[in-house]
C-alpha positions as CSV (number, residue, x, y, z in Angstrom):
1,X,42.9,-14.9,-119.1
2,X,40.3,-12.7,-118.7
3,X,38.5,-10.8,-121.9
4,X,38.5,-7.6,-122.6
5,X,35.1,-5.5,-123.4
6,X,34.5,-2.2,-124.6
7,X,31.3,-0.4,-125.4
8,X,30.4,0.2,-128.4
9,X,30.5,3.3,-130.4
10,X,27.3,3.6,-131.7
11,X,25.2,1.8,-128.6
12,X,27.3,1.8,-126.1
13,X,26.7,-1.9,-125.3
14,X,29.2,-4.1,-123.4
15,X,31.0,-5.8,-126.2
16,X,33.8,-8.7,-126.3
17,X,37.1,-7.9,-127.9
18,X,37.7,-10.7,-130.2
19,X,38.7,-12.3,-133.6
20,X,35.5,-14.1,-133.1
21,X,33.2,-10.4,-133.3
22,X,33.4,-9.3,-137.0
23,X,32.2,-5.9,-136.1
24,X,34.2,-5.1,-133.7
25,X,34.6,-2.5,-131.8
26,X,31.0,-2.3,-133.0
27,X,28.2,-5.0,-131.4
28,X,26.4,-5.5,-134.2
29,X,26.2,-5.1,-138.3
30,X,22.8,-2.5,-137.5
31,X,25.6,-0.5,-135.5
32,X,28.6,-0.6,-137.8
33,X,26.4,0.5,-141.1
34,X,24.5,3.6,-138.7
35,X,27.9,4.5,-138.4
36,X,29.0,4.5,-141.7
37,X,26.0,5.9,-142.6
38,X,27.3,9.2,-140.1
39,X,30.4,9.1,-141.9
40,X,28.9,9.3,-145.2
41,X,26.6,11.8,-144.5
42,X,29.4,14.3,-143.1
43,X,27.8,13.9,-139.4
44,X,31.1,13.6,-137.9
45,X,33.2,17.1,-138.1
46,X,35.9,18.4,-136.5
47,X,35.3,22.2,-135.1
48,X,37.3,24.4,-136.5
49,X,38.9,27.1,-134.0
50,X,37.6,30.6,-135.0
51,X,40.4,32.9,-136.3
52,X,40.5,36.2,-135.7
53,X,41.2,38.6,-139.0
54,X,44.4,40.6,-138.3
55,X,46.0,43.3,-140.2
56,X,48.3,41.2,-142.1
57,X,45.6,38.9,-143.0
58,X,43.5,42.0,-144.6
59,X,43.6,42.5,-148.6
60,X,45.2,45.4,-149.9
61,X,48.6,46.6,-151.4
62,X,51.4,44.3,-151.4
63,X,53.9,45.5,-148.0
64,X,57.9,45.2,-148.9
């Protein structure tokens, strides 16, 4: 059977998808805590689409 490798993350080094890597999908303990450290420091966002103000969205008097 032949073993499957991804890169990872962090590094982007060939790594060995196994029980036997405890930091998987990272290759290392060094990458796995630099990414947690990303996470922790709120380096990892997702963009938010720019919206556009409309009349409805405007403040002012209530419409009925």
């Amino acid at each position: 059977m032949k073993q499957r490798t991804v890169n990872c993350p962090q590094c982007g080094k060939a790594v060995i998808w196994s029980q036997a890597n405890r930091f998987r999908p990272f290759c290392s303990e060094r990458c796995k805590t630099m990414d947690l450290a990303q996470w922790a420091q709120e380096s990892y966002r997702i963009p938010e689409p720019e919206q556009s103000v409309t009349e409805s969205d405007e403040p002012g008097p209530n419409k009925n």
